[in-house]
C-alpha positions as CSV (number, residue, x, y, z in Angstrom):
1,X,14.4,-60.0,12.6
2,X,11.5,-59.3,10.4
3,X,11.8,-60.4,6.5
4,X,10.1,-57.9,4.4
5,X,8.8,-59.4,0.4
6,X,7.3,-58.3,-2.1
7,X,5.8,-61.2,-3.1
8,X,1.8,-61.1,-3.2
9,X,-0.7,-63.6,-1.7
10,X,-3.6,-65.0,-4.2
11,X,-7.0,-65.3,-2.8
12,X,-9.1,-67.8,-4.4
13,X,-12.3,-66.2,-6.6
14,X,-15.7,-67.6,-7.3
15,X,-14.8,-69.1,-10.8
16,X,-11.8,-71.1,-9.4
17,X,-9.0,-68.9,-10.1
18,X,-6.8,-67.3,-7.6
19,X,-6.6,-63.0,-7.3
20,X,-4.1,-60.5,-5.8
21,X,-6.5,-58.8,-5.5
22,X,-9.5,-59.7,-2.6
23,X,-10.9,-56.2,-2.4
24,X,-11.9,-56.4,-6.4
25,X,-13.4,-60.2,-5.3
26,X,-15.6,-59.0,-2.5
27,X,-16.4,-56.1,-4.8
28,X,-17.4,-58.7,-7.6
29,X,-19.2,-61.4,-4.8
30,X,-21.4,-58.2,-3.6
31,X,-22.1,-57.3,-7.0
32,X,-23.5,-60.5,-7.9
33,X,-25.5,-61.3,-4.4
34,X,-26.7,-57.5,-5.6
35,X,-28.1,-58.7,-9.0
36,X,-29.5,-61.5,-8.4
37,X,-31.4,-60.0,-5.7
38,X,-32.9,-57.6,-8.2
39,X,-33.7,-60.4,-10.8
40,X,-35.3,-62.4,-8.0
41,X,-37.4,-59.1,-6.9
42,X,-38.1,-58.6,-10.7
43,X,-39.2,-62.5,-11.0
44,X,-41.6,-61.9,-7.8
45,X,-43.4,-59.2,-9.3
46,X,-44.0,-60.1,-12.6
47,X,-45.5,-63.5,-11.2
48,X,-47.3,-61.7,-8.3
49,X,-49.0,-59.5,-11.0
50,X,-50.6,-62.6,-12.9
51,X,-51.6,-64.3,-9.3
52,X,-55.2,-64.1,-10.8
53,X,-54.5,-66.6,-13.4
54,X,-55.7,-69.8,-12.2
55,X,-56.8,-72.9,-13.8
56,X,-60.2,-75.1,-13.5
57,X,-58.4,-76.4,-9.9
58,X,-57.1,-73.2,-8.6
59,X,-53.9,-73.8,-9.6
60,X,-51.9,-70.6,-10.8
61,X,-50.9,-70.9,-14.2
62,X,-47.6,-68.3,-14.2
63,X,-45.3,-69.7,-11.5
64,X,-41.4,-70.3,-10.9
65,X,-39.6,-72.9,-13.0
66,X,-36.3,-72.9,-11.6
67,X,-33.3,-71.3,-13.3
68,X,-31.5,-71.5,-16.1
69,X,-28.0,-71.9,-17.5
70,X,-25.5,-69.8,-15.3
71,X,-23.9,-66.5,-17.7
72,X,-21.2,-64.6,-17.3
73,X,-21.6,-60.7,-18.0
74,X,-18.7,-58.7,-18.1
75,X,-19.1,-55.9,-15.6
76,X,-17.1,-52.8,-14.6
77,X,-16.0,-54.7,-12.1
78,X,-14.9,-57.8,-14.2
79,X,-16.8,-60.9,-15.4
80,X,-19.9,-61.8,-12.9
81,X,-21.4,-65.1,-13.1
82,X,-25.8,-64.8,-12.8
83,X,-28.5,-67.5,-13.2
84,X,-31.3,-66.2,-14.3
85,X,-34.8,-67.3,-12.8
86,X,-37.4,-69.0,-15.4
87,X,-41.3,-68.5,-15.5
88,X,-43.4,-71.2,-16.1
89,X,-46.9,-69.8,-18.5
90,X,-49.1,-73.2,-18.4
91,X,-51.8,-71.4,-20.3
92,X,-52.6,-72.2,-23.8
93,X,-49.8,-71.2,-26.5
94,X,-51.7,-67.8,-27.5
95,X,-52.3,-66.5,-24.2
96,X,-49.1,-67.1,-22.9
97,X,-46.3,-64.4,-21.7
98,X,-42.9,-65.0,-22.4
99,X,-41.1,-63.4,-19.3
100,X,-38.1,-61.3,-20.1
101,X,-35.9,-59.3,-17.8
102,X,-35.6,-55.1,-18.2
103,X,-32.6,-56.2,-15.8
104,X,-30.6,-59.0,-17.6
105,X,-32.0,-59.5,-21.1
106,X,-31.6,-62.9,-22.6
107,X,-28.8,-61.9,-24.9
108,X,-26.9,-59.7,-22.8
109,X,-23.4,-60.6,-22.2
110,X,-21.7,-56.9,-20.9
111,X,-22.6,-54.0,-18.7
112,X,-23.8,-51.0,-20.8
113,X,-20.8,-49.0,-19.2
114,X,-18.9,-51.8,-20.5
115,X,-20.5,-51.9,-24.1
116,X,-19.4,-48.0,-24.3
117,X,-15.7,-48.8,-23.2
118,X,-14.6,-49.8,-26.4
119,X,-16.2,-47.2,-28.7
120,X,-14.1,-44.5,-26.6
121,X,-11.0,-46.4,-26.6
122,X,-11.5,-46.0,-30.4
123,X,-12.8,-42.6,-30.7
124,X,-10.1,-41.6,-28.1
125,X,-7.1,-42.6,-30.5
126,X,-6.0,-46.2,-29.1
127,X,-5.3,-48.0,-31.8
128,X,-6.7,-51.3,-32.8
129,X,-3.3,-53.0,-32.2
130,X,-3.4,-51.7,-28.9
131,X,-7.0,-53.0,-27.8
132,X,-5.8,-56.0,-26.3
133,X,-3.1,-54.1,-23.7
134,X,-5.6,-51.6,-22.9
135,X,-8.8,-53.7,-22.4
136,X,-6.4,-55.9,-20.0
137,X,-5.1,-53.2,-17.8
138,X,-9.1,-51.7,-17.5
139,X,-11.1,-54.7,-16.9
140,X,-8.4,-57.2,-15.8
141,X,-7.2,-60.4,-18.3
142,X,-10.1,-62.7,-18.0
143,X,-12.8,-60.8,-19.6
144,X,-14.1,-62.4,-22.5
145,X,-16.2,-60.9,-25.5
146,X,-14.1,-57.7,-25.3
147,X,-12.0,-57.4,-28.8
148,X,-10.2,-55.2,-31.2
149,X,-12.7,-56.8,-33.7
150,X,-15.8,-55.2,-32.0
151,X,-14.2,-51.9,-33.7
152,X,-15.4,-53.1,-37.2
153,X,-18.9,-54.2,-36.4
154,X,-19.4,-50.8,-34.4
155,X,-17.9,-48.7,-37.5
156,X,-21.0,-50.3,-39.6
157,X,-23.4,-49.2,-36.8
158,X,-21.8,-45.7,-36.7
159,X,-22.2,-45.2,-40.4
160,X,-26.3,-46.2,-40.0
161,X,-26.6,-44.0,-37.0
162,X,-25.2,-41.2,-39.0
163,X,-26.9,-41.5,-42.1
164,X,-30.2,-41.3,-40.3
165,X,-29.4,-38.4,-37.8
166,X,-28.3,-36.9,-41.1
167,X,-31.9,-37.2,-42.6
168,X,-33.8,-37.0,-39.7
169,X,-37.4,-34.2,-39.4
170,X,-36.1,-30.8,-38.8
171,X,-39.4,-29.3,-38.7
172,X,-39.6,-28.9,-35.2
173,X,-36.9,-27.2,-34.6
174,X,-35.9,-23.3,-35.2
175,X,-32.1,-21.8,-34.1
176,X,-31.4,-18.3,-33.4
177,X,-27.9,-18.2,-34.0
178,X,-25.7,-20.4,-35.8
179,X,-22.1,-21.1,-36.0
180,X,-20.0,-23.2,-39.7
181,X,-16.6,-24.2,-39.7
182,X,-14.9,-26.8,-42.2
183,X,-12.0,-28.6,-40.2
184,X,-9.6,-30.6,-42.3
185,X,-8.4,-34.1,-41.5
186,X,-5.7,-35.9,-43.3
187,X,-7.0,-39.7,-45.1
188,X,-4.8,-42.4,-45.3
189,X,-5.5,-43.9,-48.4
190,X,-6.7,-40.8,-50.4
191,X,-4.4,-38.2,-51.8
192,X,-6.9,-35.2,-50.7
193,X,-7.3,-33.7,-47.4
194,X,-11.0,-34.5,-45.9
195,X,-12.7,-31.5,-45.4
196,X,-15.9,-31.1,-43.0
197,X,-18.1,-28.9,-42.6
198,X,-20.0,-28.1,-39.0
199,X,-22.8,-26.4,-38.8
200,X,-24.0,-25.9,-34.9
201,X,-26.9,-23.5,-33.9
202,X,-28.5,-21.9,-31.0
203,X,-32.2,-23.4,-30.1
204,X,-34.8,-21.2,-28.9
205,X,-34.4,-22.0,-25.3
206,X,-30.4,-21.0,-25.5
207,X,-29.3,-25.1,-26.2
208,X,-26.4,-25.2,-28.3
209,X,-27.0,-28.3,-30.9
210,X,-25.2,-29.6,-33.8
211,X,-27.2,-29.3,-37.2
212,X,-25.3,-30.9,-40.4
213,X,-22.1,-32.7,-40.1
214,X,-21.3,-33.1,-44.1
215,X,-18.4,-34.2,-46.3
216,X,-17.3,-31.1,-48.2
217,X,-14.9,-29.9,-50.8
218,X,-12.6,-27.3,-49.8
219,X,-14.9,-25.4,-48.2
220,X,-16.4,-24.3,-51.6
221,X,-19.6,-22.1,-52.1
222,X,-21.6,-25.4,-53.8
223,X,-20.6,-27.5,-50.6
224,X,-21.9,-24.7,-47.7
225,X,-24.8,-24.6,-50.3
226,X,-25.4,-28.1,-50.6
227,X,-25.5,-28.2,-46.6
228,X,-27.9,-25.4,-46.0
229,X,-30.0,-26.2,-48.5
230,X,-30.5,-29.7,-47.3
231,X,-31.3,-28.9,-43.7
232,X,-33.8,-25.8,-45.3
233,X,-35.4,-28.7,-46.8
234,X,-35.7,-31.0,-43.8
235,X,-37.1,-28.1,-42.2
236,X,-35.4,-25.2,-40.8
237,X,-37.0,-22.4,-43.2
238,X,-36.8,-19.2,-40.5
239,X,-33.5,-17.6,-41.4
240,X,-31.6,-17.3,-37.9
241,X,-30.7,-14.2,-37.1
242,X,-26.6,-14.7,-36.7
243,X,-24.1,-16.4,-38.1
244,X,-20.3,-16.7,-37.0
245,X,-17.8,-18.1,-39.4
246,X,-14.3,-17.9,-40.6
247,X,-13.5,-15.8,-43.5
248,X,-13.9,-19.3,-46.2
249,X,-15.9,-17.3,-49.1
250,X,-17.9,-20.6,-49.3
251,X,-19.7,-20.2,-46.6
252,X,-20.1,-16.5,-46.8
253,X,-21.2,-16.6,-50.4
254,X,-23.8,-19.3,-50.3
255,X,-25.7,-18.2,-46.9
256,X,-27.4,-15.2,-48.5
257,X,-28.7,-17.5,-51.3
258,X,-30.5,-19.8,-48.9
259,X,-31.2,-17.2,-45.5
260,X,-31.1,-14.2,-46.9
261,X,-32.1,-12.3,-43.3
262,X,-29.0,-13.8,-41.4
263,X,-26.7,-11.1,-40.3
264,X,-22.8,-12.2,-40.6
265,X,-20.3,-12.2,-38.0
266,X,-16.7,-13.3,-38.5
267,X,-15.3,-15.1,-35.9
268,X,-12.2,-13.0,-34.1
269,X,-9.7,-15.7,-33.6
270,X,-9.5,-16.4,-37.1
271,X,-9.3,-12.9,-38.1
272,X,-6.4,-12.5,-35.3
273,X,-4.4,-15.4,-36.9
274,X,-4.8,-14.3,-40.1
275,X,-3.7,-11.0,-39.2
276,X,-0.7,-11.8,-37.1
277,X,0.2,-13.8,-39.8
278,X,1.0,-10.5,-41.7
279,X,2.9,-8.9,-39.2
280,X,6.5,-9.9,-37.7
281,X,6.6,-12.2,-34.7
282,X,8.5,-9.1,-32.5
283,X,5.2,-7.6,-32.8
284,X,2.4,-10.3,-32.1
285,X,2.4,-9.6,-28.8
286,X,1.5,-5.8,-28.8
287,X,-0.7,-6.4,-32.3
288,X,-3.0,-9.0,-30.2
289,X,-3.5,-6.8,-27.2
290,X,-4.4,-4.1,-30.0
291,X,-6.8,-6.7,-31.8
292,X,-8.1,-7.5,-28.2
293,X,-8.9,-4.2,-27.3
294,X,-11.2,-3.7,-30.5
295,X,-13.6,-7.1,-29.8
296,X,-13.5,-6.4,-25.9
297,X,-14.5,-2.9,-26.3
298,X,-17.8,-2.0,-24.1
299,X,-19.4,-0.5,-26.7
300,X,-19.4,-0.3,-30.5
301,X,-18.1,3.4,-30.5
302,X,-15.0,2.6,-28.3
303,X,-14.5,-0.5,-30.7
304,X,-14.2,1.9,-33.7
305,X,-11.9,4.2,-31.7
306,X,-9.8,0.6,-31.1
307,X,-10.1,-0.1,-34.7
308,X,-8.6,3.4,-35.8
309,X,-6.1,3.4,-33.7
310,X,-4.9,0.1,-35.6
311,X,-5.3,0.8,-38.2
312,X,-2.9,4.1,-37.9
313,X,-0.2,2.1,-36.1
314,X,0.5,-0.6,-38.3
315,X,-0.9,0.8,-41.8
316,X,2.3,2.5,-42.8
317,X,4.5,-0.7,-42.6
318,X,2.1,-3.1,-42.7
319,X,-0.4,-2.7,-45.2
320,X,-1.3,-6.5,-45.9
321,X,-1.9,-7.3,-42.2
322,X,-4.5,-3.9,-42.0
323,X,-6.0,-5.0,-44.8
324,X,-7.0,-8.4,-44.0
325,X,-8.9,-6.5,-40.8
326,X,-10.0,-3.4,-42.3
327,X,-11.7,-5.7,-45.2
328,X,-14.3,-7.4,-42.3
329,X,-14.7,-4.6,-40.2
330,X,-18.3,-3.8,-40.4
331,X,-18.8,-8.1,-40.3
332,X,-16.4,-8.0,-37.3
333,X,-18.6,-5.9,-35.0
334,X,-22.1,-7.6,-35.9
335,X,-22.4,-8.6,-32.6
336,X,-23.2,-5.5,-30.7
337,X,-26.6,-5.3,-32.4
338,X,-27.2,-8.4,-29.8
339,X,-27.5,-8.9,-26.2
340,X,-24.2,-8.5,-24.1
341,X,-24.7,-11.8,-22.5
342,X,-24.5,-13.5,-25.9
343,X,-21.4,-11.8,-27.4
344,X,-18.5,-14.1,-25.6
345,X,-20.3,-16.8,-27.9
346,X,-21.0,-14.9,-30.8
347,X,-17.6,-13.5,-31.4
348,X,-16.0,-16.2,-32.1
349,X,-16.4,-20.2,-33.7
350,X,-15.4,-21.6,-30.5
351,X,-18.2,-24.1,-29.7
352,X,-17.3,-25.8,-32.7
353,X,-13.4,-25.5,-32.3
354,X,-13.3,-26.5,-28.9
355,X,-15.3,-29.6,-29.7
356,X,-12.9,-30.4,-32.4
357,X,-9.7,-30.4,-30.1
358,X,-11.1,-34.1,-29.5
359,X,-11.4,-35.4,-33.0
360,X,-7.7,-33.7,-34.0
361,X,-6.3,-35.5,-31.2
362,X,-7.6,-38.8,-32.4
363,X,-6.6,-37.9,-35.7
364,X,-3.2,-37.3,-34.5
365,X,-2.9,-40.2,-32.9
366,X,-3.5,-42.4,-35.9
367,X,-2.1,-40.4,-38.5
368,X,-5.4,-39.8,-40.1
369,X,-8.3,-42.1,-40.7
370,X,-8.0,-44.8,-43.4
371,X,-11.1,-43.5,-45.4
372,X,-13.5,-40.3,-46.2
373,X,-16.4,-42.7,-44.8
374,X,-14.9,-43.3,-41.4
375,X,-13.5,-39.7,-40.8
376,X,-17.2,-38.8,-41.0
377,X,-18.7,-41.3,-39.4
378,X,-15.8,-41.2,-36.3
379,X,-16.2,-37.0,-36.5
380,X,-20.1,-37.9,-36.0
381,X,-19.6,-39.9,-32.9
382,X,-17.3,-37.5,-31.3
383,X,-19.3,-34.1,-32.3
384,X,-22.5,-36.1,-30.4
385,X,-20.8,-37.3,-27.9
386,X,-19.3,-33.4,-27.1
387,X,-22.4,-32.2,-27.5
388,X,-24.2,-34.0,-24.0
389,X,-21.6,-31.7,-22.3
390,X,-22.7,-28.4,-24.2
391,X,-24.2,-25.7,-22.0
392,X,-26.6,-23.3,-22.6
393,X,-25.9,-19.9,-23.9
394,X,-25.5,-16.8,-20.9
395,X,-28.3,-14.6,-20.8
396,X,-30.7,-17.8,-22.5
397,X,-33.5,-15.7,-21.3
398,X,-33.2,-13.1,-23.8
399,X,-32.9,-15.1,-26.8
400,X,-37.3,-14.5,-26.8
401,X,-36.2,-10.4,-27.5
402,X,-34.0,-11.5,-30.3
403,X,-36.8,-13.3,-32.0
404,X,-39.3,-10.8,-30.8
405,X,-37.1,-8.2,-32.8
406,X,-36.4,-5.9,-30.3
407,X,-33.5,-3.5,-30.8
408,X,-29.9,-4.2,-29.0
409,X,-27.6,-1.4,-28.8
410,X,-24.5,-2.0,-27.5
411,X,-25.5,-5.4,-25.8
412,X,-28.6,-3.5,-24.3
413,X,-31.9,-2.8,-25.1
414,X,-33.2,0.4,-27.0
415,X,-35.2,2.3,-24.6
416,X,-38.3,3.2,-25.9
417,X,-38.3,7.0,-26.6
């Protein structure tokens, strides 16, 4: 009769230790046979390059000098043991070349992939006390140089990277349309609610980019100001011709001051929230279908139509809730001066919202961030790393008619007469 157990068999390793694991071994063996190929083949040409170097003798002067002291990188796979070639350079000591590997620089002790692992662990809301668990389930228990404490040197990095992205040349840059939004985030040890503001545009060739991430107060007129004016300065003096926000006054008060040309749009799902707010949760349902029927209209004419109609079915009862729409409603409907393609990201403050979702859920996860300094920094390096996944706006192509000036009616162009 056959004995059935659980019980798993260990398979020795290349550093002496014993795995349950032999797939992840051969994986790891392969991996280094791999590399050091590579090095070797890197070694080869470097030397083959300087075969013309010979001395009085004919002797070559840059040749192989054994290797030196094996190193262990950590790898996605886990820790992989190298030895590194060395070069031997017997010219004199100032025409020598110190060889150094594209492929295993001297100081490197982890994979790049491996480097990034623990700046999203953070940024994805594991905790610091948590590091140690995590780390250990992803990269197994014997990988060394991987600890909570990398968290705090990397914060100190973050804050430089900002500070310079946040001062860096605009001048080369111009955005068509632009989208602001202040999010709030809740600070540990600070009795006020971090606000920030988010200002993302629309580049010429329909790339959506993040342009100022800055600490504000309450969305107030002097903070929108204080952002617009500073990236005016660093260069981006064409007014664009859009802009879709929320109904903060801030904003809406300080971009005429600084691009006086921009058009306004407010943003739809905001106006729907507020306006539901004002109406009784038996009627949300029917009120948003109403709402939706006015921003998805084909044209502007059938929007208006939409907008009465509203207007008359809820004014009676409901005069707060028509009044928060009725008070936008030429804002609201901007965006059918502009190309069709372009409404679905014009209507609305969604590039910035959705990239957001992120952030609040590593805010959630940690109850807030400990200071105003590292809600920044951390909203920084989530907003840039969202951004590599943006994608360009539909209809990209006619973004050159827009900035030519020509006429959109209805999302189409004004025939010539």
């Amino acid at each position: 009769m056959t004995q059935v157990t659980n019980d798993s068999l260990l398979f020795p390793s290349s550093d002496g230790q014993f795995t349950a694991d032999p797939l992840t071994e051969v994986i790891r063996q392969g991996a280094r046979r791999l590399l050091m190929q590579a090095v070797e083949a890197e070694v080869a040409v470097w030397i083959n390059e300087r075969a013309h170097l010979i001395d009085k003798q004919g002797h070559r002067q840059v040749v192989r000098n054994g290797y030196a002291e094996p190193r262990t990188i950590v790898t996605g796979v886990g820790p992989v043991e190298v030895t590194m070639p060395r070069v031997h350079d017997r010219r004199p000591q100032g025409e020598r070349e110190p060889f150094t590997s594209k492929i295993l620089p001297p100081y490197l002790r982890k994979a790049k992939s491996v480097e990034e692992l623990i700046p999203w662990l953070y940024l994805k809301g594991i905790s610091t006390g948590d590091f140690n668990e995590a780390l250990a389930a992803l990269r197994g228990p014997n990988c060394p140089g991987l600890s909570a404490s990398t968290v705090t040197r990397l914060k100190a990095i973050w804050e430089a990277e900002y500070k310079q992205w946040n001062e860096r040349d605009l001048n080369d840059k111009r955005y068509v349309y632009v989208w602001a939004d202040g999010v709030h985030f809740n600070v540990r040890l600070e009795e006020d609610r971090t606000c920030i503001l988010v200002l993302m545009g629309a580049t010429e060739d329909g790339r959506k980019e993040l342009i100022g991430i800055a600490d504000g107060y309450r969305e107030s007129e002097q903070s929108w100001k204080s952002l617009l004016l500073d990236v005016k300065q660093r260069g981006l003096t064409v007014d664009p011709h859009l802009a879709t926000g929320d109904g903060a006054l801030g904003f809406w008060k300080a971009l005429p001051q600084v691009y006086p040309k921009t058009r306004p749009q407010r943003c739809w799902v905001h106006k729907t929230v507020n306006v539901l707010d004002k109406l009784p949760k038996r009627l949300h349902g029917e009120a948003k279908d109403r709402l939706h029927q006015i921003w998805m209209a084909p044209t502007r004419e059938d929007a208006e139509v939409a907008f009465d109609h509203f207007v008359a079915t809820y004014e009676a009862k409901y005069p707060k809730a028509v009044a928060c729409l009725s008070k936008d409603r030429k804002q609201l409907l901007t965006f059918y001066d502009f190309p069709a393609a372009h409404w679905i990201h014009l209507r609305t403050t969604n590039p910035i919202e959705s990239m957001f979702a992120t952030v609040r859920l590593r805010t959630a996860k940690t109850k807030g961030c400990g200071s105003r300094v590292a809600t920044l920094t951390m909203v920084f390096k989530l907003a840039m790393s969202a951004q590599q996944r943006f994608r360009k706006l539909n209809g990209h192509e006619l973004i050159g008619d827009v900035i030519a000036g020509i006429q959109f009616i209805n999302g189409e162009k004004k025939r010539a007469a």
